[in-house]
N, C-alpha and C positions, 0 to 999 in steps of 0.2 A: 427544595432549598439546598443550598451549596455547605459543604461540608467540609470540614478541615482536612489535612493532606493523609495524615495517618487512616482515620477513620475514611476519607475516602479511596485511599488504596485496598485499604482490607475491605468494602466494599466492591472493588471491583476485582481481588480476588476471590467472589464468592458469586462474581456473574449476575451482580443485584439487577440489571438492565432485564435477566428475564422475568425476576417477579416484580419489577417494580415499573413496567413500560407498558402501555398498551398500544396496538400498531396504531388505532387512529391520531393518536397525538404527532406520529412523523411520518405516514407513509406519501399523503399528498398522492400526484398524480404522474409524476416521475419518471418514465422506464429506467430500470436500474440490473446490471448486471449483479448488485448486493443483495445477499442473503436478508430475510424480514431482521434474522436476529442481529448480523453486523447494522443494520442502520438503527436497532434497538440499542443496540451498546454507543453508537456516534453519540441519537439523542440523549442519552443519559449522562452520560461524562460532558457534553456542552453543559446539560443542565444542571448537573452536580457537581462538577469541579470550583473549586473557587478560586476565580479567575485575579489576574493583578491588573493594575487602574489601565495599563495601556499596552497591555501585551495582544497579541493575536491568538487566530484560531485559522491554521492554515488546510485547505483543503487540495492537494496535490493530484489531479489528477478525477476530474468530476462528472467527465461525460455527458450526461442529460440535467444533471443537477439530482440524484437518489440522496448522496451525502451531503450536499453542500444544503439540501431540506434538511434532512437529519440532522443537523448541526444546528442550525439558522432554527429549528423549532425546540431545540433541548436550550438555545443561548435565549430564545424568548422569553422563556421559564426561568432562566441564571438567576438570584436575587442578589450576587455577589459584587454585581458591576449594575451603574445605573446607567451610561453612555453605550448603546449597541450599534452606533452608527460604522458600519462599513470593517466591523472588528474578523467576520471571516473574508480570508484574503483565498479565492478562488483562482486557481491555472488551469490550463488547460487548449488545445488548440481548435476545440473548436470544431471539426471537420470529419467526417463521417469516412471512416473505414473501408479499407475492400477485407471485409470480412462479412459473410453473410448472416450469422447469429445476428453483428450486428447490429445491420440494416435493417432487419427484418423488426428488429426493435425498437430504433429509431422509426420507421415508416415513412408516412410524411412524402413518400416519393423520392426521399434522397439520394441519392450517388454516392461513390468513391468520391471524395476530394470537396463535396459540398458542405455547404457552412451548415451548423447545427447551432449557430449561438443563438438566433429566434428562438431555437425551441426549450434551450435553458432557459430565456426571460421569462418565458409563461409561466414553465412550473415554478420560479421563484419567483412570479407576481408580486404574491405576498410578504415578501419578505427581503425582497430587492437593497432596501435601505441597510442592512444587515451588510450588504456581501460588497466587496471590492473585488472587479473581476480584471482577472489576467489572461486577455487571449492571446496564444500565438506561440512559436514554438518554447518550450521549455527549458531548451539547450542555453537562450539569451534572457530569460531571466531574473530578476531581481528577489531578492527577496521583502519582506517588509520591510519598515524600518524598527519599529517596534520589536522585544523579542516574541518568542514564540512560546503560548500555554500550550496548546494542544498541534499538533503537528500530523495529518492525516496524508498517507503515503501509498496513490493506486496511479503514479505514471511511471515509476521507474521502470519499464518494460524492456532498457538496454543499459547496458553500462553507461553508455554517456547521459544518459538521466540521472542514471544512479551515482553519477559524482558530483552533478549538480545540488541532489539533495545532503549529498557531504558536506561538499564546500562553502555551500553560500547557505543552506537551510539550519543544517546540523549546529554553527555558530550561533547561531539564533536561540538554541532553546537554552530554556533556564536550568541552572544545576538546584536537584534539591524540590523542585516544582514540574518540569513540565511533562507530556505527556505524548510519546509517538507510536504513531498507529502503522504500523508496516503490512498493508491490506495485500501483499502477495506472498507473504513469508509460508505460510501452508499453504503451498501450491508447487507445480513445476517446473515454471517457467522460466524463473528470473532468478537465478542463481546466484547473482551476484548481491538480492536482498539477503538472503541466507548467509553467505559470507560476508558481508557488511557487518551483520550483527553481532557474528564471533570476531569479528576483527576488533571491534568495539565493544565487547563483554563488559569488561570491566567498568564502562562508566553505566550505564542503563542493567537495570532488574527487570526481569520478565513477569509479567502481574496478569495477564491473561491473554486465554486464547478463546477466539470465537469463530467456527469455520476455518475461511481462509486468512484472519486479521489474528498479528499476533501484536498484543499493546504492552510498552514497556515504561517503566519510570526512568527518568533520567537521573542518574544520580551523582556525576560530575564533571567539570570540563573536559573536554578533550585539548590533550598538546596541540599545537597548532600544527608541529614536523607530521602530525597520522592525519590530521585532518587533510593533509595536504598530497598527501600519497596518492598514487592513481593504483588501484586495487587490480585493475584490469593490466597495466604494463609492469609497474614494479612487484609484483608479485610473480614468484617463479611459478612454474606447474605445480612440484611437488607442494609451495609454500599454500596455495590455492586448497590445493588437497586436504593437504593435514588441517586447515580452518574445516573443510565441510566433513573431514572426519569428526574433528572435536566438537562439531554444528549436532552431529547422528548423536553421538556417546551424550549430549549434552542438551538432548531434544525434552526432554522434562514428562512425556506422554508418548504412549506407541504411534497414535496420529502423526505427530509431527516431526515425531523419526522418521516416521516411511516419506514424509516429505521431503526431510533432510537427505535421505538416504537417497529416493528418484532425482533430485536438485541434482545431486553430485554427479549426476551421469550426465548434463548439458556440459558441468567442467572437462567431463573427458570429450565430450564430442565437441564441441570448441579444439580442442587440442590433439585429437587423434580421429575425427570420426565418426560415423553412425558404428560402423563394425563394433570398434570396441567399446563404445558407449554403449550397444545393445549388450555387448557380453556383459557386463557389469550389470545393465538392468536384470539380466536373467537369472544371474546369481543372487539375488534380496531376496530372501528366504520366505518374506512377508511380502501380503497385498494390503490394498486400503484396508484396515478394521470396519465392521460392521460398525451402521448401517450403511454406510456411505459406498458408492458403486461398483460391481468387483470385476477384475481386468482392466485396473487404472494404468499397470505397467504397458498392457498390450497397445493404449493408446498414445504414449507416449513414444513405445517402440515406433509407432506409425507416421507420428510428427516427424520424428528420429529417419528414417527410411529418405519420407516426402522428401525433404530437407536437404540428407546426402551429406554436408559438412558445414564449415562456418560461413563457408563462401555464401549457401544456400541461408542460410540464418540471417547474414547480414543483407542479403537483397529483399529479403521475407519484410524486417524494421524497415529497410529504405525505402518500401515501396506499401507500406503498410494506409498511407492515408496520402498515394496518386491516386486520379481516376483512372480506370479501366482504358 
């Protein structure tokens, strides 16, 4: 049952999805790179948030369809909305990776550069009437037209994604109401999720983290002059910096410091380097926290090496879903 906005935030600072979920209600058949307990937290906030007469529930980035289930069986359960027709709006390209994790996931026979959208249908068979899907690259676009309750956040994997969900997404959500899920912010990837967030502090509060998903409440508009900002060119080096310093100091858990902390070595190696982005990883005094795996730096050092510079970085995105 959908629960008003206070009682449901302090709910979900207290991680109600893990006592209050059981996996069979959203796991379906899916392969999903998501943790059981991130797609426990998707279906719970679909089905506990109370949702307005005609806003969305956007799903950013969906791969096989793990979240856009999650979602699609927590809004089944909503009792706050009685129209579910086509309310989550699903992106994504579609197309199968030269990454071997995952291929190996996918199965199915796939390639680099082959279509995967067959195999999202299946698994959301069920539930199809639910979902408005957006194939194709993400660079062009649209957002809904409706605004946006929940806002789920797993493509920004380059900066030019990540102004997409600035610009045209970010306008969308409601002040006061909606809900963004930033599903690589504890991670190391994508740095520029991490600085996003400090760049925009001030309007959204941070309400929980779960693994790699950090979920915030939105709490008021953004000026349109920041919305408008390109993060990646009008920001200088050092201005970059001091955000993912203030990201570290301001990380709220040792986890998501060490996150903050490795993130900020792709800013330097972007702009100086493997060399000096390894020196900086060598010096974080700290590894993952237990339980979670140990020698996380050594692997990033390694990505860091392969890579070489940004040259190496940008051919890695540009070439991430050719075929071989």
């Amino acid at each position: 049952m959908a629960v008003e906005r206070d009682e449901f935030i302090r709910q979900m600072r207290c991680g109600a999805w893990n006592q209050e979920v059981v996996e069979s209600e959203f796991l379906g058949d899916a392969p999903t790179m998501l943790p059981v307990s991130e797609r426990r937290m998707l279906h719970w906030i679909a089905r506990e948030m109370s949702l307005t007469s005609d806003a969305t529930i956007v799903d950013a980035g969906c791969f096989l369809g793990g979240s856009t289930l999650a979602l699609a069986t927590g809004l089944a359960k909503n009792n706050s909305v009685t129209s579910k027709a086509q309310r989550i709006r699903t992106y994504d390209i579609f197309l199968a990776p030269r990454d071997q994790f995952s291929l190996e996931m996918i199965n199915h026979g796939r390639a680099p550069g082959d279509s995967v959208r067959d195999l999202f249908d299946k698994y959301l068979l069920n539930y199809r009437d639910m979902v408005s899907v957006h194939e194709g690259d993400f660079i062009v676009a649209d957002p809904p037209k409706p605004s946006i309750d929940i806002l789920f956040v797993d493509i920004t994997k380059t900066w030019g994604l990540n102004d997409i969900i600035i610009k045209r997404f970010f306008p969308k959500l409601i002040p006061g109401k909606s809900i963004l899920l930033q599903q690589d912010y504890n991670d190391h990837s994508c740095p520029w999720v991490n600085l996003t967030m400090e760049y925009f502090a001030e309007f959204f509060e941070v309400v929980a983290d779960d693994i790699a998903t950090r979920a915030y409440f939105f709490k008021s508009a953004i000026p349109e002059n920041m919305i408008r900002r390109s993060l990646k060119t009008e920001l200088s080096y050092d201005e970059k910096l001091s955000l993912m310093y203030s990201a570290i100091s301001n990380s709220g858990n040792p986890r998501t410091e060490f996150f903050n902390a490795v993130t900020t070595a792709w800013i330097i190696f972007e702009e100086q380097g493997a060399g000096p982005a390894v020196a900086y990883l060598e010096h974080i005094g700290t590894e993952l926290p237990e339980p979670w795996p140990s020698q996380y730096k050594n692997m990033v050092i390694g990505a860091m090496g392969y890579l070489g510079d940004v040259r190496g970085l940008t051919s890695y995105h540009d070439n991430f879903f050719v075929p071989r």
